[in-house]
PyMOL CGO cylinders between C-alpha atoms (Angstrom):
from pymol import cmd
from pymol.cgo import CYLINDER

trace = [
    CYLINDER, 134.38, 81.02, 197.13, 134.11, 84.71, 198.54, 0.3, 1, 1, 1, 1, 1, 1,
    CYLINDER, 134.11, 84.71, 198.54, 131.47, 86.71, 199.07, 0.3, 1, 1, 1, 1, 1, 1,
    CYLINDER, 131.47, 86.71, 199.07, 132.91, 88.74, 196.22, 0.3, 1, 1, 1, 1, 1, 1,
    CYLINDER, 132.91, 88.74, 196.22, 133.05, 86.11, 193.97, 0.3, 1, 1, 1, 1, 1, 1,
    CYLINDER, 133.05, 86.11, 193.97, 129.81, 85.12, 194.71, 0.3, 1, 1, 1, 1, 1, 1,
    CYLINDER, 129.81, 85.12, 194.71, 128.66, 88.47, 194.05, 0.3, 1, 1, 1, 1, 1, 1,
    CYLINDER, 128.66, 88.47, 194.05, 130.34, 88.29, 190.83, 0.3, 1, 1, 1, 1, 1, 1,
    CYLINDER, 130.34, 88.29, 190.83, 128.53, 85.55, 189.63, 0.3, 1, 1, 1, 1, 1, 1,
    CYLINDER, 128.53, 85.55, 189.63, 125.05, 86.42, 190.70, 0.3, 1, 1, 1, 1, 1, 1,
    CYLINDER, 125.05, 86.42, 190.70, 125.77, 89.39, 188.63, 0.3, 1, 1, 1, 1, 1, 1,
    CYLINDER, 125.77, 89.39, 188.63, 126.81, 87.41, 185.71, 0.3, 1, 1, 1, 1, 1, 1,
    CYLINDER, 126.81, 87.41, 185.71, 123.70, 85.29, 186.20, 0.3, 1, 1, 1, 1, 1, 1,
    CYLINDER, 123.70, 85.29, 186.20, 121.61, 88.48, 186.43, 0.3, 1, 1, 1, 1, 1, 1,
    CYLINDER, 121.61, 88.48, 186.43, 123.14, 89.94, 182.97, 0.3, 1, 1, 1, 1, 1, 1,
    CYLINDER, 123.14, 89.94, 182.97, 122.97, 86.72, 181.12, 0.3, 1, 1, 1, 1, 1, 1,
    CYLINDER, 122.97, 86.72, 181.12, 119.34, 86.71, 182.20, 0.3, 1, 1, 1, 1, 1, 1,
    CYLINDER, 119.34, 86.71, 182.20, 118.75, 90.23, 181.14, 0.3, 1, 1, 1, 1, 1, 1,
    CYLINDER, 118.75, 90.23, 181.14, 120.70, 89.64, 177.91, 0.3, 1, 1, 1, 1, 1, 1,
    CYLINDER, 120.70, 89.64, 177.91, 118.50, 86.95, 176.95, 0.3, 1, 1, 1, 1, 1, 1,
    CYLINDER, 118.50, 86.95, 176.95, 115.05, 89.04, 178.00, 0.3, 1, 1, 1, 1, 1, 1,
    CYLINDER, 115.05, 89.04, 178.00, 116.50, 91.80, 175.60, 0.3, 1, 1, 1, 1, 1, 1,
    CYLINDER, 116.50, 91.80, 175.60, 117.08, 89.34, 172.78, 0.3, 1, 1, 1, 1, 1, 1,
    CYLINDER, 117.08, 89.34, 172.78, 113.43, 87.67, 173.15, 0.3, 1, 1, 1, 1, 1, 1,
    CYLINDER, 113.43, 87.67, 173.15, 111.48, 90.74, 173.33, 0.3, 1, 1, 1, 1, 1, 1,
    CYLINDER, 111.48, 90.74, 173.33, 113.81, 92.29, 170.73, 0.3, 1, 1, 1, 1, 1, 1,
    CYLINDER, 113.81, 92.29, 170.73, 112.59, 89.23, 168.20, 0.3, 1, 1, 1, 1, 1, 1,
    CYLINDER, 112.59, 89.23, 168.20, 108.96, 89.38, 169.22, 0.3, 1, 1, 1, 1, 1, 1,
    CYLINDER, 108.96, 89.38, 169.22, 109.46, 93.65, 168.41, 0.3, 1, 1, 1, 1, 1, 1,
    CYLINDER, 109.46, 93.65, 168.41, 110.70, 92.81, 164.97, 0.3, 1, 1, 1, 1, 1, 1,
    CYLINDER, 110.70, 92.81, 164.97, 107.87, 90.26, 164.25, 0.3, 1, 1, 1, 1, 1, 1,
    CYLINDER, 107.87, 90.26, 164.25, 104.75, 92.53, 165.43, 0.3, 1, 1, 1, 1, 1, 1,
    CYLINDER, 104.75, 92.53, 165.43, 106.58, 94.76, 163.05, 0.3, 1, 1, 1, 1, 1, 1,
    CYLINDER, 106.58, 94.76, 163.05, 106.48, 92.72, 160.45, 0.3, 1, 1, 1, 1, 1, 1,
    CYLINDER, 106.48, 92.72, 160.45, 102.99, 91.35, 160.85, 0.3, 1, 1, 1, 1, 1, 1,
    CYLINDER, 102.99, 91.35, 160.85, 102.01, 94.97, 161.46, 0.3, 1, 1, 1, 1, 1, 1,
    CYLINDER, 102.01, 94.97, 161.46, 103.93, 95.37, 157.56, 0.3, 1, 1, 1, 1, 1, 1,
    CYLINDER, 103.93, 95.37, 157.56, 102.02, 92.65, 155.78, 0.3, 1, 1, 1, 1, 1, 1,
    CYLINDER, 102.02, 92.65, 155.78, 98.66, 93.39, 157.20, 0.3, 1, 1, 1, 1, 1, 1,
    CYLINDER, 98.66, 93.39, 157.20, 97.30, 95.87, 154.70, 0.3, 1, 1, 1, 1, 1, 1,
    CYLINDER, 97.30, 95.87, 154.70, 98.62, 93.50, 151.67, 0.3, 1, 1, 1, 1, 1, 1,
    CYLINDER, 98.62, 93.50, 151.67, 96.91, 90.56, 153.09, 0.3, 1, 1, 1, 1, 1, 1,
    CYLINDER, 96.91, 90.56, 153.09, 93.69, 92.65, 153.44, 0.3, 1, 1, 1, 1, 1, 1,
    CYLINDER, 93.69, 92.65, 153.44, 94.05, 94.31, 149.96, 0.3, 1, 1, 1, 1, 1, 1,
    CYLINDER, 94.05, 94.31, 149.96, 94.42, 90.08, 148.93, 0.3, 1, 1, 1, 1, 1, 1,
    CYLINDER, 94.42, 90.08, 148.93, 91.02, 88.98, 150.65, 0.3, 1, 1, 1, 1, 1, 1,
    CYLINDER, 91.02, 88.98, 150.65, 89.35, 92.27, 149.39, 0.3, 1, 1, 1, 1, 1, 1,
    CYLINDER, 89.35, 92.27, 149.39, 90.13, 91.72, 145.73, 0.3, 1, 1, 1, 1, 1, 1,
    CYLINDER, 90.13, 91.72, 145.73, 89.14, 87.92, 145.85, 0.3, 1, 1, 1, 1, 1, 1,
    CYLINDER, 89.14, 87.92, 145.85, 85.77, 89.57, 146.67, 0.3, 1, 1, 1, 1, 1, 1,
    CYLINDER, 85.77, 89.57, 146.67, 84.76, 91.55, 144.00, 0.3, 1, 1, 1, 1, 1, 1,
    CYLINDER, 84.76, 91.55, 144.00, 82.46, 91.05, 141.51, 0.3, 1, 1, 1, 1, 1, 1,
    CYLINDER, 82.46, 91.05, 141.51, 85.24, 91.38, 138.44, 0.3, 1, 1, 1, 1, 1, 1,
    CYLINDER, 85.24, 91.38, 138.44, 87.44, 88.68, 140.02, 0.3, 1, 1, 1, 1, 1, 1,
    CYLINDER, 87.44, 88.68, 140.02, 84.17, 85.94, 141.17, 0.3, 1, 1, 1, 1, 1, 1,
    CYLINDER, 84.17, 85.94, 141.17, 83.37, 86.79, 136.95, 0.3, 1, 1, 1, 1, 1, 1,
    CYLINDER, 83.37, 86.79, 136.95, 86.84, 86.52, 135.86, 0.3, 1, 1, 1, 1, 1, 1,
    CYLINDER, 86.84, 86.52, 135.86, 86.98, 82.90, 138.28, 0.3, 1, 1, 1, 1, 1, 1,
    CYLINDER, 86.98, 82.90, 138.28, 83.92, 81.90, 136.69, 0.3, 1, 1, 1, 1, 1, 1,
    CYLINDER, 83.92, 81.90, 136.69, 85.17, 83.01, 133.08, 0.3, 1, 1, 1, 1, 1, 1,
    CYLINDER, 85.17, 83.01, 133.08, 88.16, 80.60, 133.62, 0.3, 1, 1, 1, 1, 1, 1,
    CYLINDER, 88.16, 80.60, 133.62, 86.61, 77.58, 135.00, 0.3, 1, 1, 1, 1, 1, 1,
    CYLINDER, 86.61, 77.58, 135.00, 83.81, 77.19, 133.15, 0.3, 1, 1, 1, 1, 1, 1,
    CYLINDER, 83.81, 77.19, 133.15, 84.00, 79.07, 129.62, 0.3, 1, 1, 1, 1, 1, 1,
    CYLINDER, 84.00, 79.07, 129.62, 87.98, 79.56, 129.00, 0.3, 1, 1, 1, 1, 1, 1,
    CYLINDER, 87.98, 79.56, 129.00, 89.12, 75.88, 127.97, 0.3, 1, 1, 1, 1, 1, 1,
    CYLINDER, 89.12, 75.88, 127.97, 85.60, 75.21, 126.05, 0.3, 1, 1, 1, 1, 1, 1,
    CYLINDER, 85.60, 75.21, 126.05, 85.56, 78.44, 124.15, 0.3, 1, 1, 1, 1, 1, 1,
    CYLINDER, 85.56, 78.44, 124.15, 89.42, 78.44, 123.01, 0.3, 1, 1, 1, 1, 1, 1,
    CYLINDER, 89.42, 78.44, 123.01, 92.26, 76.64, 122.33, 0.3, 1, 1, 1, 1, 1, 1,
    CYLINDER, 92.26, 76.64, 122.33, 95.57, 77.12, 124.13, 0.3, 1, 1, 1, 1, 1, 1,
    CYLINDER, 95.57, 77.12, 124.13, 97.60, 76.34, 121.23, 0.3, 1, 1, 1, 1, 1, 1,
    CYLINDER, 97.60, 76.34, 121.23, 99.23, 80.21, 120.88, 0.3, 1, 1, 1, 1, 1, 1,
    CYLINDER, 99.23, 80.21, 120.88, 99.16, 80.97, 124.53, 0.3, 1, 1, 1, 1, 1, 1,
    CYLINDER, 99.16, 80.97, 124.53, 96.28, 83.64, 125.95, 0.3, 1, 1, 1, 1, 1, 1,
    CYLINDER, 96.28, 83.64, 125.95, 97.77, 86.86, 124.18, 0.3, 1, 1, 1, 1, 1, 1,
    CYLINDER, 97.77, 86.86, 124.18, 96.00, 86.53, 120.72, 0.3, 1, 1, 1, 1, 1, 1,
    CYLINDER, 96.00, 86.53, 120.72, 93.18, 85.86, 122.44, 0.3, 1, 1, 1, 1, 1, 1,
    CYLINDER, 93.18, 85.86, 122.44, 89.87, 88.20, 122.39, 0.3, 1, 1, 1, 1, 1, 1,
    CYLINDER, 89.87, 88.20, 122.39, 90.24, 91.09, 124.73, 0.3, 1, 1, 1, 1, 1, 1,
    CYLINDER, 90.24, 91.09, 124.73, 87.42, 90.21, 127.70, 0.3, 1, 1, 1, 1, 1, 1,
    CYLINDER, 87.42, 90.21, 127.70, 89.23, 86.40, 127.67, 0.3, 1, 1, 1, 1, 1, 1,
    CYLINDER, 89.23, 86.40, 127.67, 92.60, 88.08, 128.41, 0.3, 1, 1, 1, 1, 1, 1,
    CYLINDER, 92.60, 88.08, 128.41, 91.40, 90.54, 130.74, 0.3, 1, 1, 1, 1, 1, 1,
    CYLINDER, 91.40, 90.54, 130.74, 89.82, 87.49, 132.71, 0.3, 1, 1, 1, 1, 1, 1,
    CYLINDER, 89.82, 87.49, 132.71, 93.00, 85.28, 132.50, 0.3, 1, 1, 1, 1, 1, 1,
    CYLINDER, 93.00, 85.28, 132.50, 95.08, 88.29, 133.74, 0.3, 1, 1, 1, 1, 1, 1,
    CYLINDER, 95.08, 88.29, 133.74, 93.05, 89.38, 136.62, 0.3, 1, 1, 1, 1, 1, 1,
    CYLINDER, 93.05, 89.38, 136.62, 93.26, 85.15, 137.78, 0.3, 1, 1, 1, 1, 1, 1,
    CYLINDER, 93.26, 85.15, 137.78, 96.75, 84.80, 137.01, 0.3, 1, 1, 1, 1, 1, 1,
    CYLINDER, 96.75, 84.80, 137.01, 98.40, 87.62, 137.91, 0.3, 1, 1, 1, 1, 1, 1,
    CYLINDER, 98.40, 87.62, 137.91, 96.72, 87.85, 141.36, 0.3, 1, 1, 1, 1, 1, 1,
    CYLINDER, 96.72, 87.85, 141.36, 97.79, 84.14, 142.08, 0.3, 1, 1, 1, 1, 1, 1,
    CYLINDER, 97.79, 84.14, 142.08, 100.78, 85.26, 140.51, 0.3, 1, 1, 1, 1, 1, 1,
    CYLINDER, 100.78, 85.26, 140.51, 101.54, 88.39, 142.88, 0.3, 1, 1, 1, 1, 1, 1,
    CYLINDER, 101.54, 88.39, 142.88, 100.04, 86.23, 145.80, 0.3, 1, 1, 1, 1, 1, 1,
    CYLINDER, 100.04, 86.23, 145.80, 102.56, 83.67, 144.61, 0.3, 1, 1, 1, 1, 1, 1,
    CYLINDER, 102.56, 83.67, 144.61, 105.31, 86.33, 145.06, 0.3, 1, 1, 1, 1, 1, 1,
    CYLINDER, 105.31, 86.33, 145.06, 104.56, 87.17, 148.55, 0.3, 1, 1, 1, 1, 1, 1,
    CYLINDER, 104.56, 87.17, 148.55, 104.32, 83.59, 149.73, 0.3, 1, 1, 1, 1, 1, 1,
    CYLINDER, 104.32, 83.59, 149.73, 107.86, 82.71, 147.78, 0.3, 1, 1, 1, 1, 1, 1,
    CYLINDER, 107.86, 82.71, 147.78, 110.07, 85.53, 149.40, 0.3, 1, 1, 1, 1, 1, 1,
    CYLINDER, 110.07, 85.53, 149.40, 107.97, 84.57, 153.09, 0.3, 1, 1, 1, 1, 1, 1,
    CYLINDER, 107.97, 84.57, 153.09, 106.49, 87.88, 153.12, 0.3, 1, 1, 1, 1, 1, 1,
    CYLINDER, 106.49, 87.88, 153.12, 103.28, 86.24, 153.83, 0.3, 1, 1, 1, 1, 1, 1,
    CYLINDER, 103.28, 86.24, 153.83, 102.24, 82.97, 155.66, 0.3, 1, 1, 1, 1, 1, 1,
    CYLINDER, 102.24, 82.97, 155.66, 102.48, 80.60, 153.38, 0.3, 1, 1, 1, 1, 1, 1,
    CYLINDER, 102.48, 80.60, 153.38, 99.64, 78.44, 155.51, 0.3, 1, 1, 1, 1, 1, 1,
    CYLINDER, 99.64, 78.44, 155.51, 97.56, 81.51, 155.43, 0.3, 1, 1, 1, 1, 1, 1,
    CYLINDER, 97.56, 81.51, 155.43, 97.52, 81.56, 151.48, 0.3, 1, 1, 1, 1, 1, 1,
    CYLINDER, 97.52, 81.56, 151.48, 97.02, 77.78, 151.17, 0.3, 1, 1, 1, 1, 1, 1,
    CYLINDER, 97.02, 77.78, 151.17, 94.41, 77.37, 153.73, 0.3, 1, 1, 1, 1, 1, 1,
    CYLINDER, 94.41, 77.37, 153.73, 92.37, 80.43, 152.02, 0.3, 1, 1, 1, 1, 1, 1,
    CYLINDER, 92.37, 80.43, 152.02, 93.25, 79.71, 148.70, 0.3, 1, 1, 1, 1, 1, 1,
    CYLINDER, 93.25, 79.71, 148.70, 94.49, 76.11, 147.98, 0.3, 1, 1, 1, 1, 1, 1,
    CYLINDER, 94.49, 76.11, 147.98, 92.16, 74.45, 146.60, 0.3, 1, 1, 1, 1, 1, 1,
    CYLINDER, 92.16, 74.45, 146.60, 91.22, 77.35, 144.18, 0.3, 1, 1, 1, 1, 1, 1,
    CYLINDER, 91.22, 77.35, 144.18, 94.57, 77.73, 143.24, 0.3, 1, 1, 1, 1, 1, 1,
    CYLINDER, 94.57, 77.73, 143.24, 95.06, 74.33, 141.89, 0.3, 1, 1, 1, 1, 1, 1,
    CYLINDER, 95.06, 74.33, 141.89, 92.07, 74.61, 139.85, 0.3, 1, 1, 1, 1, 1, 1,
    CYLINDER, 92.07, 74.61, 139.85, 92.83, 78.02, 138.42, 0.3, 1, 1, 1, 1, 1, 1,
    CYLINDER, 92.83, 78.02, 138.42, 96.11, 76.90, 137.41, 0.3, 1, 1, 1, 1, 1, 1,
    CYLINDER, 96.11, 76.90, 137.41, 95.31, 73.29, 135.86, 0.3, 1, 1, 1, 1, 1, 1,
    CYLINDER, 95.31, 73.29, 135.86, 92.95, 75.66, 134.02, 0.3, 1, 1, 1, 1, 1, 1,
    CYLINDER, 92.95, 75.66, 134.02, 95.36, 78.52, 132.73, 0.3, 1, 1, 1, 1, 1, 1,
    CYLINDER, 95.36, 78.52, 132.73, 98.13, 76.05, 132.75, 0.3, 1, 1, 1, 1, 1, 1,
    CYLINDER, 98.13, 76.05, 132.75, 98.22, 74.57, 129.28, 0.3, 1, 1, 1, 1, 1, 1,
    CYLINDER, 98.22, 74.57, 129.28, 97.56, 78.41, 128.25, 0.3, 1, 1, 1, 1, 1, 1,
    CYLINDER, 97.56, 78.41, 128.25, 100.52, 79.60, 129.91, 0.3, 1, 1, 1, 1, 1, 1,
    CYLINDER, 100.52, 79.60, 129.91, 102.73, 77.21, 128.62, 0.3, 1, 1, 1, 1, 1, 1,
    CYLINDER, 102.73, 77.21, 128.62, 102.02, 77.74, 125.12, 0.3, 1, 1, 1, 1, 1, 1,
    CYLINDER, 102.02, 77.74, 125.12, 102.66, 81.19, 125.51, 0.3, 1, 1, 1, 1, 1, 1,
    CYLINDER, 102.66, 81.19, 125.51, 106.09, 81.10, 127.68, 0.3, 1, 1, 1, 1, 1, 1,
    CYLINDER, 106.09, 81.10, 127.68, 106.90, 78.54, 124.61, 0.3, 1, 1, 1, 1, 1, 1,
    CYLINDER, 106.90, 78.54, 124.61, 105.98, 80.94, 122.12, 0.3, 1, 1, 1, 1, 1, 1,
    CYLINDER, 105.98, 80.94, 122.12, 107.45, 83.65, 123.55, 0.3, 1, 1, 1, 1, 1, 1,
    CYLINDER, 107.45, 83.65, 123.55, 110.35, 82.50, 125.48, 0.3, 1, 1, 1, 1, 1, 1,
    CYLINDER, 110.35, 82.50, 125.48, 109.25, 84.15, 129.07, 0.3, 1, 1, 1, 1, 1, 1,
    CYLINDER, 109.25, 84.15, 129.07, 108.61, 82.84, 132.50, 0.3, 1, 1, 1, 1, 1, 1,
    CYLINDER, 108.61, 82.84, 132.50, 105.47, 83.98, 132.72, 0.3, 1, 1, 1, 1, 1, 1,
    CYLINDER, 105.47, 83.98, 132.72, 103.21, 83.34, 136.27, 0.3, 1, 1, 1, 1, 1, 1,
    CYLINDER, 103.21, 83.34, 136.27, 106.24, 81.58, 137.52, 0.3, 1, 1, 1, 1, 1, 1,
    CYLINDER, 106.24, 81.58, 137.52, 105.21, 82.19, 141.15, 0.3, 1, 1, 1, 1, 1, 1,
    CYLINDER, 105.21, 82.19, 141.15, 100.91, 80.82, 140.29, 0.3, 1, 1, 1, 1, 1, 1,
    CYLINDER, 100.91, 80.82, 140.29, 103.26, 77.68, 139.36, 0.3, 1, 1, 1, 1, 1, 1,
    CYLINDER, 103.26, 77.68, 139.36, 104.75, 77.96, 142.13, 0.3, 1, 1, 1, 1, 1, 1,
    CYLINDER, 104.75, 77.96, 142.13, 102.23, 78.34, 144.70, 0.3, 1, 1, 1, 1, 1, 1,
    CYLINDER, 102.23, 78.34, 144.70, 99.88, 75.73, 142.76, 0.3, 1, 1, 1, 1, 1, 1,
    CYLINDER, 99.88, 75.73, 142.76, 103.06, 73.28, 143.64, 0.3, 1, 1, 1, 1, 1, 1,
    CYLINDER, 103.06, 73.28, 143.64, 102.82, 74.10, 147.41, 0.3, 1, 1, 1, 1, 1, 1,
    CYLINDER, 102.82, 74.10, 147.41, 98.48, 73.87, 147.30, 0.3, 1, 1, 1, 1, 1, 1,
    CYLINDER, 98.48, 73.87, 147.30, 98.56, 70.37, 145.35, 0.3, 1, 1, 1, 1, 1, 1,
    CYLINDER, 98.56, 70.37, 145.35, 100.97, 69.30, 147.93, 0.3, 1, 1, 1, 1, 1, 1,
    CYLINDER, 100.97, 69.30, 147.93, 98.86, 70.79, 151.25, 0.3, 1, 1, 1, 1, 1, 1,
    CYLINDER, 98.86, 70.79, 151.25, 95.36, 69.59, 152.06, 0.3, 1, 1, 1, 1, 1, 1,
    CYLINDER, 95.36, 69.59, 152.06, 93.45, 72.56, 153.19, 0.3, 1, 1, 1, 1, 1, 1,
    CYLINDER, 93.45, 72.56, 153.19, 91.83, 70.29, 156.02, 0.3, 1, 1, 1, 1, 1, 1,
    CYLINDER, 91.83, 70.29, 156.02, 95.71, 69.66, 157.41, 0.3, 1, 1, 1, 1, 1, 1,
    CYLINDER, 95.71, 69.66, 157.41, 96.47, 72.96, 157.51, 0.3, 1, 1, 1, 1, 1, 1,
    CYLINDER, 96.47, 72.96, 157.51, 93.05, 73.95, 159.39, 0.3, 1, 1, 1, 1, 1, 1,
    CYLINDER, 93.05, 73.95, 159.39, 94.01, 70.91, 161.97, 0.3, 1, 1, 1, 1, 1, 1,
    CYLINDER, 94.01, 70.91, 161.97, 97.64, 72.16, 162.20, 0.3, 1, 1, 1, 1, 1, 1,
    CYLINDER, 97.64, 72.16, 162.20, 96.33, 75.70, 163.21, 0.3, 1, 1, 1, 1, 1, 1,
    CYLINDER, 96.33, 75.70, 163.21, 93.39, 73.91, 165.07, 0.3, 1, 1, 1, 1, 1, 1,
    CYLINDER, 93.39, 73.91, 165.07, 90.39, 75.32, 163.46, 0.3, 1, 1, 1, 1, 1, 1,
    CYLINDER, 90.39, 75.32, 163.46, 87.67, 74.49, 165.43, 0.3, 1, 1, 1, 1, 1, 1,
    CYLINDER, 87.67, 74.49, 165.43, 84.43, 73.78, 164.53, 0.3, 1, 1, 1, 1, 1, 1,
    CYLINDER, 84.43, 73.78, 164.53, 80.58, 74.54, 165.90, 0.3, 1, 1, 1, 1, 1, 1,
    CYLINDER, 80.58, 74.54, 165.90, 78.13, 72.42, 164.11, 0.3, 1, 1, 1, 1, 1, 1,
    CYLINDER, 78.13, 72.42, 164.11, 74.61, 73.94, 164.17, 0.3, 1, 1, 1, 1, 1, 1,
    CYLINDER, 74.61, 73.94, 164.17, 72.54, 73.32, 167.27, 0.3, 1, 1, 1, 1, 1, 1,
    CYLINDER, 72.54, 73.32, 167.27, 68.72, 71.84, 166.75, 0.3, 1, 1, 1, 1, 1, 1,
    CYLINDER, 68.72, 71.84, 166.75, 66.12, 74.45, 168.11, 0.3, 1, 1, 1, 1, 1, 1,
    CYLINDER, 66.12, 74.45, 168.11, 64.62, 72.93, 170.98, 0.3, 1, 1, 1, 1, 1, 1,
]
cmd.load_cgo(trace, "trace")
């Protein structure tokens, strides 16, 4: 081999290696952007599971909702505060449902903030919903379904060991 040929290589060597640089950065670039994307609709999602209305409408559905009425005609005939409460549950675990179906969002992210709650909101709406996509031939809260699939599936404690939470018990005062 010449000196030219040998030149020729390193060269090749040297581009390949570049090539590759330009193709890693150029991923990590498009996934900042997309984090950067998705940011404010995750933060618009933990700010809304902190209000008042949705901790009442929460409450509403776990504790009153299957007591007080019967899901036999689905939620729609229902009284107007009971539907406001079911849609402000649903839909949210609905729309969060979305987000975590077309990977716009971390699915882990959802499930180990909301898995737990969103089996329980949906064995609680469930029998509701069903009656009314009977009665009314819809698909309605397809993705809560959906994501209440994934969360009965995932243990929130797996997912906290799979991103390695770490803990920090309290320390005695000495």
């Amino acid at each position: 081999m010449t000196g030219f040929d040998l030149l020729n290589v390193l060269a090749l060597v040297v581009s390949v290696a570049a090539f590759a640089t330009s193709i890693f950065v150029a991923r990590r670039q498009l996934k900042l952007t997309q984090d950067s994307n998705v940011l404010p609709i995750i933060i618009d999602v933990f700010k809304e599971t902190r209000t008042l209305e949705f901790s009442r409408s929460i409450e509403f559905v776990r504790d009153e909702l299957s007591t007080r009425y019967r899901p036999d005609d689905g939620y729609r005939n229902l009284p107007e505060q009971a539907k406001v409460h079911i849609r402000r549950v649903g839909l949210f675990y609905d729309d969060v449902g979305k987000l975590v179906a077309h990977q716009i969002v971390d699915e882990q992210l959802v499930l180990g903030s909301y898995g737990a709650a969103v089996v329980k909101m949906w064995d609680r709406l469930a029998p509701f919903v069903y009656a009314e996509r009977q009665r009314h031939g819809n698909l309605t809260m397809t993705y809560f379904e959906d994501l209440a699939s994934r969360a009965h599936g995932t243990s929130m404690r797996d997912i906290y060991r799979n991103i390695r939470l770490r803990r920090r018990p309290p320390t005695m005062p000495q």
